[in-house]
LOVO-750807 format. One line per 3 residues: number of its first residue (from 1); their letters; for each residue x, y, z of N, C-alpha, C. Coordinates in steps of 0.05 Angstrom, whole numbers, plus 5000, padded with zeros to 4 digits. Layout:
// LOVO-750807
NUM = a = X:Y:Z:X:Y:Z:X:Y:Z | ...
END
This chain:
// LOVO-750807
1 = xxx = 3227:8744:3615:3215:8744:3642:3193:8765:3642 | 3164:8754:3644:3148:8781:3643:3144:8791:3672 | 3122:8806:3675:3129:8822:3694:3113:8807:3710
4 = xxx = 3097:8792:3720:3076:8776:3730:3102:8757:3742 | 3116:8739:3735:3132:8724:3738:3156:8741:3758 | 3165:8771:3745:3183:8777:3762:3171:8787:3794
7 = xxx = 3139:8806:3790:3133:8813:3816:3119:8781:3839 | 3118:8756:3830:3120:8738:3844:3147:8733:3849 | 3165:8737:3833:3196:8733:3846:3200:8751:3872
10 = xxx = 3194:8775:3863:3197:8792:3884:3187:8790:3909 | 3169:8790:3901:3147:8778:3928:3168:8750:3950 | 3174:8730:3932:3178:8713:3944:3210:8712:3964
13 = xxx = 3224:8743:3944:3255:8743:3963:3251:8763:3988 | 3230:8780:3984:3223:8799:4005:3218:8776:4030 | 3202:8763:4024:3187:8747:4043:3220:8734:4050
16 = xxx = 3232:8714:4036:3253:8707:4041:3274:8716:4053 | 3276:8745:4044:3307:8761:4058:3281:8770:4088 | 3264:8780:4096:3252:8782:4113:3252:8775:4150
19 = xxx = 3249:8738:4132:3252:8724:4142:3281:8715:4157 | 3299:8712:4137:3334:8714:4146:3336:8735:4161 | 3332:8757:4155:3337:8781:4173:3325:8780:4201
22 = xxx = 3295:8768:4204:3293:8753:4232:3306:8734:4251 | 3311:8713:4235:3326:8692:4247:3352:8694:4251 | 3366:8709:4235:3395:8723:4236:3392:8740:4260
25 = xxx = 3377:8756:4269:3375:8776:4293:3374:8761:4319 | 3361:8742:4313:3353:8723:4344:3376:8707:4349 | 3388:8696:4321:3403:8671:4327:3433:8685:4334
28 = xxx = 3443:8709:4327:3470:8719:4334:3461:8751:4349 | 3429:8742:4367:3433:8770:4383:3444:8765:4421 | 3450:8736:4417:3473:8740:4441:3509:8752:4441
31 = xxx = 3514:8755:4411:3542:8764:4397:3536:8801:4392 | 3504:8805:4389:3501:8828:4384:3492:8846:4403 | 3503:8869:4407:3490:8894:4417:3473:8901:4404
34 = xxx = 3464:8906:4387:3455:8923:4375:3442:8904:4350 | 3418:8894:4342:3411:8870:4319:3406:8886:4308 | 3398:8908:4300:3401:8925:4278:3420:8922:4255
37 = xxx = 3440:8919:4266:3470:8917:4248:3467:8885:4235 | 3450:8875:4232:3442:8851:4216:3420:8866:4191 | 3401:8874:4198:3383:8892:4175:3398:8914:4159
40 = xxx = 3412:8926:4175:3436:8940:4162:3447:8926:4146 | 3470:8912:4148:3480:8896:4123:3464:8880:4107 | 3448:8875:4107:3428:8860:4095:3414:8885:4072
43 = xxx = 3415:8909:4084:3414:8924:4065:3431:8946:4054 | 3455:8940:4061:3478:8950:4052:3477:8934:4022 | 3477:8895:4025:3490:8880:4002:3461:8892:3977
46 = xxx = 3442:8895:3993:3417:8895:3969:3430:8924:3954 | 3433:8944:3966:3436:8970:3949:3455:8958:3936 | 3481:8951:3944:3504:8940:3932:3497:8928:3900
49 = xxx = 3480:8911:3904:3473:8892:3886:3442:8913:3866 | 3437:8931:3878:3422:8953:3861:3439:8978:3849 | 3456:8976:3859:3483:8999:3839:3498:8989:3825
52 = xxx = 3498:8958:3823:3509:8947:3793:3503:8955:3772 | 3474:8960:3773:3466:8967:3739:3478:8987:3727 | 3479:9005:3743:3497:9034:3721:3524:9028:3715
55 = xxx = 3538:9007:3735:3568:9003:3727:3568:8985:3710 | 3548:8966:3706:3552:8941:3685:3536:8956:3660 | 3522:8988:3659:3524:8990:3631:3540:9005:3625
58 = xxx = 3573:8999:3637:3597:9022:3623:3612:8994:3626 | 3611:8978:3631:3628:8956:3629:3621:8927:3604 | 3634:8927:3586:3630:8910:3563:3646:8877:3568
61 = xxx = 3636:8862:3588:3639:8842:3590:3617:8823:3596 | 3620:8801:3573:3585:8784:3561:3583:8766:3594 | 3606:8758:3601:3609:8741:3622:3595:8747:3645
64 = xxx = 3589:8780:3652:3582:8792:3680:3552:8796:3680 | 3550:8782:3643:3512:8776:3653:3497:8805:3641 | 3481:8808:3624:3474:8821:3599:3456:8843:3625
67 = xxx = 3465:8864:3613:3443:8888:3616:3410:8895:3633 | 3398:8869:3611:3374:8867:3614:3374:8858:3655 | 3384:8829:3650:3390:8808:3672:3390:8827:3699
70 = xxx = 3406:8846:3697:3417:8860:3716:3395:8888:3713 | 3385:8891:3704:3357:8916:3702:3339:8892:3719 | 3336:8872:3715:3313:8860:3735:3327:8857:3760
73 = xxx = 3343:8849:3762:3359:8849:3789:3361:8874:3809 | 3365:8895:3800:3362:8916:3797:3325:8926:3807 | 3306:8918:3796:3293:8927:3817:3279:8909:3830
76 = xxx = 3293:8879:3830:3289:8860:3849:3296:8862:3880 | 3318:8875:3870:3334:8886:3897:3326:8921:3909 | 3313:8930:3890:3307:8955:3904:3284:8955:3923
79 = xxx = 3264:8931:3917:3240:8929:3926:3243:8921:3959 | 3271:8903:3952:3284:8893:3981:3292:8916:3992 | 3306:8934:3987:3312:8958:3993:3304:8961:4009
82 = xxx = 3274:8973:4003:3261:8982:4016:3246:8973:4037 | 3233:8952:4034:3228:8938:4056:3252:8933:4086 | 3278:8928:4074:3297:8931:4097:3302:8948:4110
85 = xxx = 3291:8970:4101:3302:9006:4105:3281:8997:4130 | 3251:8998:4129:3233:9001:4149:3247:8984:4163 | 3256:8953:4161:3267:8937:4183:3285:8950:4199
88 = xxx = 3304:8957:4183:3329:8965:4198:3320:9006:4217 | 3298:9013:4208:3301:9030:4228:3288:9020:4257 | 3268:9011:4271:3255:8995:4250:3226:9006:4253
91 = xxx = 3217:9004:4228:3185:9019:4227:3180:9030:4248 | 3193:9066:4251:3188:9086:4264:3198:9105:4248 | 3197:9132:4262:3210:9157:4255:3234:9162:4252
94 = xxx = 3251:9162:4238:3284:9172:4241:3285:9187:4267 | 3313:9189:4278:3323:9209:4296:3347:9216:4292 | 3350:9238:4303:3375:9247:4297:3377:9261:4269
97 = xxx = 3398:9281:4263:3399:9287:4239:3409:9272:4216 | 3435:9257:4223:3447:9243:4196:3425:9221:4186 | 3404:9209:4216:3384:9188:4202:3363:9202:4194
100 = xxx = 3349:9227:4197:3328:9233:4175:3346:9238:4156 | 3364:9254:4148:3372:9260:4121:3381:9235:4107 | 3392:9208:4111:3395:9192:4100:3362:9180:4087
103 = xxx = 3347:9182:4117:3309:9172:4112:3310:9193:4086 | 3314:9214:4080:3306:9232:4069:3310:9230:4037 | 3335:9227:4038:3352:9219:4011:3342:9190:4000
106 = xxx = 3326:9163:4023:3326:9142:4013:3303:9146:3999 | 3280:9160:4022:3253:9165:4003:3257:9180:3977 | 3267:9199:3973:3274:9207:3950:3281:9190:3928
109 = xxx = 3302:9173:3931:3317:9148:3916:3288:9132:3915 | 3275:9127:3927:3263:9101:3919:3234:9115:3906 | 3234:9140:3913:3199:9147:3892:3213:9157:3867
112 = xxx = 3243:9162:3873:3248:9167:3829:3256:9147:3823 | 3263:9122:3837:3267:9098:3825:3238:9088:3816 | 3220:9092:3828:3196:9076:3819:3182:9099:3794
115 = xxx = 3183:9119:3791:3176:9148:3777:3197:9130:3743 | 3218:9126:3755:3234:9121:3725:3223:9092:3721 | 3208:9073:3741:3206:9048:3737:3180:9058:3703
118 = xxx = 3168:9064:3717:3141:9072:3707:3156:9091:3668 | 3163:9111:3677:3166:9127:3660:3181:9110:3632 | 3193:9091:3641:3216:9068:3622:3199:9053:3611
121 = xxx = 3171:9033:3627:3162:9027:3606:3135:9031:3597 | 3133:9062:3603:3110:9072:3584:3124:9089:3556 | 3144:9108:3559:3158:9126:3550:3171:9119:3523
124 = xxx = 3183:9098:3522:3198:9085:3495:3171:9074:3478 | 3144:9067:3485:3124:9050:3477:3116:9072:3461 | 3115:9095:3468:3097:9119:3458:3112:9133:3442
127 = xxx = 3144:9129:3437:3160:9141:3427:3161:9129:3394 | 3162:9097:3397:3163:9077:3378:3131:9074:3368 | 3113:9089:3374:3092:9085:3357:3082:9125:3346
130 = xxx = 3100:9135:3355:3107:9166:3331:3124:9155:3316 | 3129:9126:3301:3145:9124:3283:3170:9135:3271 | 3187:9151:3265:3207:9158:3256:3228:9158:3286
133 = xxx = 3260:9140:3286:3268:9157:3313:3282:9184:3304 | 3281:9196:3327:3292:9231:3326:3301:9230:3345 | 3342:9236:3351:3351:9243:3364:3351:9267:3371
136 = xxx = 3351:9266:3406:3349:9290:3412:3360:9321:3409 | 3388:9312:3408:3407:9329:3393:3403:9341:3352 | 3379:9328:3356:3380:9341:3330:3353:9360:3331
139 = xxx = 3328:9346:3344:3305:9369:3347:3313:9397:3339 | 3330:9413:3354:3320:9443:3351:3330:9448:3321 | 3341:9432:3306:3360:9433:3275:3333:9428:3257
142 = xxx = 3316:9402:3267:3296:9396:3253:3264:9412:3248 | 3273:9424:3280:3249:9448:3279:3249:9468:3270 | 3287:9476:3264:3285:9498:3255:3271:9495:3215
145 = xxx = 3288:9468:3213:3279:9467:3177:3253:9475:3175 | 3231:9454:3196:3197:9462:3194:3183:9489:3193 | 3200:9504:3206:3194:9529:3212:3197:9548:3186
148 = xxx = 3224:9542:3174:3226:9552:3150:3210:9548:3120 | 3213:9531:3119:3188:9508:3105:3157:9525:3100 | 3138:9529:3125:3124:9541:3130:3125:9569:3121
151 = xxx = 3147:9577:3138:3148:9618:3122:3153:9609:3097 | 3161:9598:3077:3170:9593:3054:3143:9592:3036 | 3134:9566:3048:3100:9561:3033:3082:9588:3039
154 = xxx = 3082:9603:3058:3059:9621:3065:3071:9656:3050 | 3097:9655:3042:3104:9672:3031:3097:9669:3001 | 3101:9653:2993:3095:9639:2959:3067:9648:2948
157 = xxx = 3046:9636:2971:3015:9640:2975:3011:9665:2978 | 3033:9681:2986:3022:9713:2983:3029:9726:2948 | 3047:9710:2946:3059:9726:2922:3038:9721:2897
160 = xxx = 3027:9693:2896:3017:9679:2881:2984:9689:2888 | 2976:9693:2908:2946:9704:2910:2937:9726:2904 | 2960:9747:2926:2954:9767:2931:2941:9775:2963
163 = xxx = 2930:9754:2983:2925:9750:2998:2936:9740:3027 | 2936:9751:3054:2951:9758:3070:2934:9745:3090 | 2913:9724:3087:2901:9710:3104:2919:9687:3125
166 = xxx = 2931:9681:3104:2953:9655:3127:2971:9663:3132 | 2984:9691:3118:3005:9702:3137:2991:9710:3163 | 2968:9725:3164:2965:9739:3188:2956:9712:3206
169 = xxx = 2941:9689:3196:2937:9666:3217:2973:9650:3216 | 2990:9657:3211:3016:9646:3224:3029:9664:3237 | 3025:9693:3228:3036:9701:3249:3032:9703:3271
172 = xxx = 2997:9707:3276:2984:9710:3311:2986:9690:3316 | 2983:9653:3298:2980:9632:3324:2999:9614:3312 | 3025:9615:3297:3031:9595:3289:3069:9600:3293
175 = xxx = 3071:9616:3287:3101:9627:3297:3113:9618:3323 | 3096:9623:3341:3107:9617:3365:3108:9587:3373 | 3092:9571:3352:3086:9547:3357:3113:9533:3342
178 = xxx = 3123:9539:3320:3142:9531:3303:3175:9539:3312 | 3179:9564:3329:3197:9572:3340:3212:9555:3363 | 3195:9544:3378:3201:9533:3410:3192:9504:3405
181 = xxx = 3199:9495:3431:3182:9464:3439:3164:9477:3455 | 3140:9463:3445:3111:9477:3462:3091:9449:3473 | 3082:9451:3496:3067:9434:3505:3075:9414:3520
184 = xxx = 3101:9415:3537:3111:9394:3541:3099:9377:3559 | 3081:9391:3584:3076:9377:3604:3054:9362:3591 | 3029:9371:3576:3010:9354:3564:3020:9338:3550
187 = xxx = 3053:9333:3537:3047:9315:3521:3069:9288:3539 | 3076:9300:3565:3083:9281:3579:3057:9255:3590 | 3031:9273:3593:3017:9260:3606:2995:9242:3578
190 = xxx = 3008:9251:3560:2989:9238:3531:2961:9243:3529 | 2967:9279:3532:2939:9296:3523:2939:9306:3494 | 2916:9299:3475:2928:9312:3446:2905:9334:3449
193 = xxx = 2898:9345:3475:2880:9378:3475:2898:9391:3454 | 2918:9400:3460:2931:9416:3443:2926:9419:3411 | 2940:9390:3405:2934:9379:3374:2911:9389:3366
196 = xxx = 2890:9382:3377:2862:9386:3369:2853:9410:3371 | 2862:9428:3382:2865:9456:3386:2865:9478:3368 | 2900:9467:3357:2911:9476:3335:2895:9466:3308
199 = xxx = 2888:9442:3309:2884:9434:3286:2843:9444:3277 | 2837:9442:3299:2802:9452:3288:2804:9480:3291 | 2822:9499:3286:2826:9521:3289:2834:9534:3258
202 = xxx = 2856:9511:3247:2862:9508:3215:2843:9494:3209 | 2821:9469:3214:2804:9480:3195:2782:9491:3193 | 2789:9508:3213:2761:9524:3212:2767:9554:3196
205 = xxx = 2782:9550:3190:2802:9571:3176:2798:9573:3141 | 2782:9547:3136:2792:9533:3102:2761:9552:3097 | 2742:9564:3109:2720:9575:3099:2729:9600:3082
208 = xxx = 2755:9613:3090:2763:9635:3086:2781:9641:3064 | 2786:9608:3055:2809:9614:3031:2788:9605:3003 | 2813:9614:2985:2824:9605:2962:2823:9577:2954
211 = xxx = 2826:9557:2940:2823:9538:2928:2871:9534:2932 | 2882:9555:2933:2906:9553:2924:2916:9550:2959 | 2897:9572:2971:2902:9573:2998:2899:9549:3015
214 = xxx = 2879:9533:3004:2872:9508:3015:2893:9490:3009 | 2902:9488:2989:2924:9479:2986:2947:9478:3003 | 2953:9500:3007:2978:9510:3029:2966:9502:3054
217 = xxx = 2948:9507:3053:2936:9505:3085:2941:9467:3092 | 2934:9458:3075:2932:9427:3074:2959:9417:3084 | 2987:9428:3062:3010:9425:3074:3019:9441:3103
220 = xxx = 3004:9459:3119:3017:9469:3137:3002:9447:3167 | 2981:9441:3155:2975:9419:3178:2995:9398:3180 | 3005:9387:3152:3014:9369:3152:3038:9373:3176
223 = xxx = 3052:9399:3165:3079:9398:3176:3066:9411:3213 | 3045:9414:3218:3042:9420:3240:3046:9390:3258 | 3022:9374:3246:3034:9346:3257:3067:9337:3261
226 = xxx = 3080:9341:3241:3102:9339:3241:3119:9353:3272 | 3116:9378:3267:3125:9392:3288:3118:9378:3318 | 3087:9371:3325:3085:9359:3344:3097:9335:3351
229 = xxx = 3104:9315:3329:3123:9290:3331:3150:9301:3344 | 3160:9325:3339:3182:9324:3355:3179:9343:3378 | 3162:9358:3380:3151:9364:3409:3148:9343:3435
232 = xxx = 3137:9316:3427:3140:9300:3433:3163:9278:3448 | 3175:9276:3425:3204:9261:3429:3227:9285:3442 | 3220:9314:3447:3233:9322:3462:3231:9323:3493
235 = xxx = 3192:9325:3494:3180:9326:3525:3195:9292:3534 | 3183:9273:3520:3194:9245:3536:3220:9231:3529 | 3242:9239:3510:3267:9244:3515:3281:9258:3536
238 = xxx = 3274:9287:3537:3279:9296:3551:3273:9294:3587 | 3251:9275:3590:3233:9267:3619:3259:9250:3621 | 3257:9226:3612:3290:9203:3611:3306:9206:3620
241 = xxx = 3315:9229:3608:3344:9239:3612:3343:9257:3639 | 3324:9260:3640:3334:9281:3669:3321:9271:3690 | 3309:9244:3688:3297:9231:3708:3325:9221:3719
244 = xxx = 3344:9209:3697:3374:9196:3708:3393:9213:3716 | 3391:9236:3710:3407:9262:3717:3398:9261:3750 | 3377:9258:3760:3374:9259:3787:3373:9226:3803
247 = xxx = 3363:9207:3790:3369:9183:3806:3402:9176:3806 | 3416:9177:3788:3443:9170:3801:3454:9183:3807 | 3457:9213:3813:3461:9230:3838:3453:9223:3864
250 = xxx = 3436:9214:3868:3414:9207:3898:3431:9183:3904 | 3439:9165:3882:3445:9135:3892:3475:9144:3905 | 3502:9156:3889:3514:9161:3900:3523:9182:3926
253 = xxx = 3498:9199:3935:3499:9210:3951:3493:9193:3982 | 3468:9186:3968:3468:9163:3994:3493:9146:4001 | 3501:9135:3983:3525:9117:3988:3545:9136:4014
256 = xxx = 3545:9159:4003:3563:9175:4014:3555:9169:4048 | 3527:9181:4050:3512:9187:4079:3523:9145:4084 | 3516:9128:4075:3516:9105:4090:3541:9102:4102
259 = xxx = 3558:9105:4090:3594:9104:4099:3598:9114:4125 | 3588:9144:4118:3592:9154:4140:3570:9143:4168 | 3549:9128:4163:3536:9129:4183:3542:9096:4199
262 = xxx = 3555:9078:4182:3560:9054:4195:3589:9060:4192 | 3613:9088:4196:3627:9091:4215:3629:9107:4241 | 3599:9117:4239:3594:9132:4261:3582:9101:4280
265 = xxx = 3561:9091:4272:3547:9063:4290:3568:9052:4302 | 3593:9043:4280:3619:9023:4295:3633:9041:4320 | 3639:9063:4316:3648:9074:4324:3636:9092:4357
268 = xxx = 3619:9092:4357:3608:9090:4373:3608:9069:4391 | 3593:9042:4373:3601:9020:4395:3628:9010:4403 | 3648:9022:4399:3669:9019:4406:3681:9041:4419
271 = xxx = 3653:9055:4430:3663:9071:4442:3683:9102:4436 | 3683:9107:4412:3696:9124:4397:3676:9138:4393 | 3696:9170:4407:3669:9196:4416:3668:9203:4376
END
């Protein structure tokens, strides 16, 4: 299903559930006090049917309909979401406290749902064309080898020269670069300023060596590239993971506020202080 095909789907259930949620209001608002409580459930079942996805990826049954299936569903239904949310207040201001803080929590939910929409399929695209995968859990193991690697080669080059040129250019600009993850926000946004930074800086550096130094120098770019490949895979690994660290917090919190707020509505209309 490409994505052209799914945002005309979408299009077409918004318009659809829209519509029901109109004629549902008119046709049972002599049964109703209150027709709200039609847009309400109408967007109770959509969240419902948008919090499947996290439970159907801990649940291993082929029958309940593959992953993917349910990721489009998933933000077929969030799009409805939202659109019901304006119905059901209806396109105005919250009042009251429990309804801005729910408004509060939904806007939140729905700009990091669309933030992770975005971030999912740019993020894996850019990951799989740095070639090698690198789990995250291994980065700081892998950076540490590079790091050593480097003091290793630039120590050798002293012993073997006599010359203290690329020690003193690793220690002022290259240590700190090999120690940490550096650059993360630029390389969230897919700026290689940095790269290019570092790198016309080594070679502007090659005027100053040795024929042996050039040598070394040749392998420390290399592994500098290197280093940035997992600079990388840590900035948009790490974006992933803590983009979901905060959307399914939000989803179940809300859940929380809705409970309580269509047994405050019932309850109310039933007259219950």
């Amino acid at each position: 299903m490409n994505h052209r095909f799914l945002l005309g789907l979408s299009a077409v259930l918004v318009f659809a559930t829209v519509a029901a949620v109109w004629v549902s209001e008119r046709l049972f608002l002599s049964f109703l006090e209150i027709p709200a409580y039609v847009s309400g459930w109408f967007l109770v079942v959509a969240l419902m049917l948008v919090t499947i996805l996290p439970l159907r990826k801990n649940i291993v049954v082929p029958s309940f309909g593959s992953v993917a299936l349910w990721y489009r569903i998933h933000l077929v239904c969030g799009l409805l979401a939202v659109v019901l949310f304006f119905l059901h207040l209806p396109w105005r201001l919250p009042s009251g406290g429990l309804e801005t803080l729910l408004a509060v929590l939904f806007g939140l939910l729905a700009v990091s749902g669309l933030v992770g929409f975005v971030i999912i399929q740019i993020f894996p695209r850019r990951l799989t064309l740095k070639g090698e995968e690198v789990f995250l859990s291994r980065i700081p193991a892998l950076r540490e080898q590079l790091r050593a690697e480097v003091e290793q080669r630039v120590v050798e080059t002293i012993h073997e020269t006599g010359s203290t040129t690329l020690a003193d250019y690793y220690t002022t600009k290259l240590h700190d670069y090999f120690v940490r993850t550096r650059h993360t926000w630029t390389h969230l946004v897919a700026s290689g300023r940095p790269r290019f930074s570092i790198l016309t800086e080594m070679n502007d550096l090659i005027r100053y060596l040795d024929d042996r130094e050039r040598a070394t120098l040749e392998k420390l770019i290399s592994l500098v590239k290197k280093k940035e490949i997992l600079d990388v895979h840590h900035a948009l690994q790490g974006a992933l993971r803590r983009w979901l660290l905060l959307h399914a917090p939000l989803t179940w919190a809300l859940w929380m506020l809705i409970v309580l707020h269509v047994i405050m509505a019932y309850g109310f209309r039933e007259g219950v202080p």
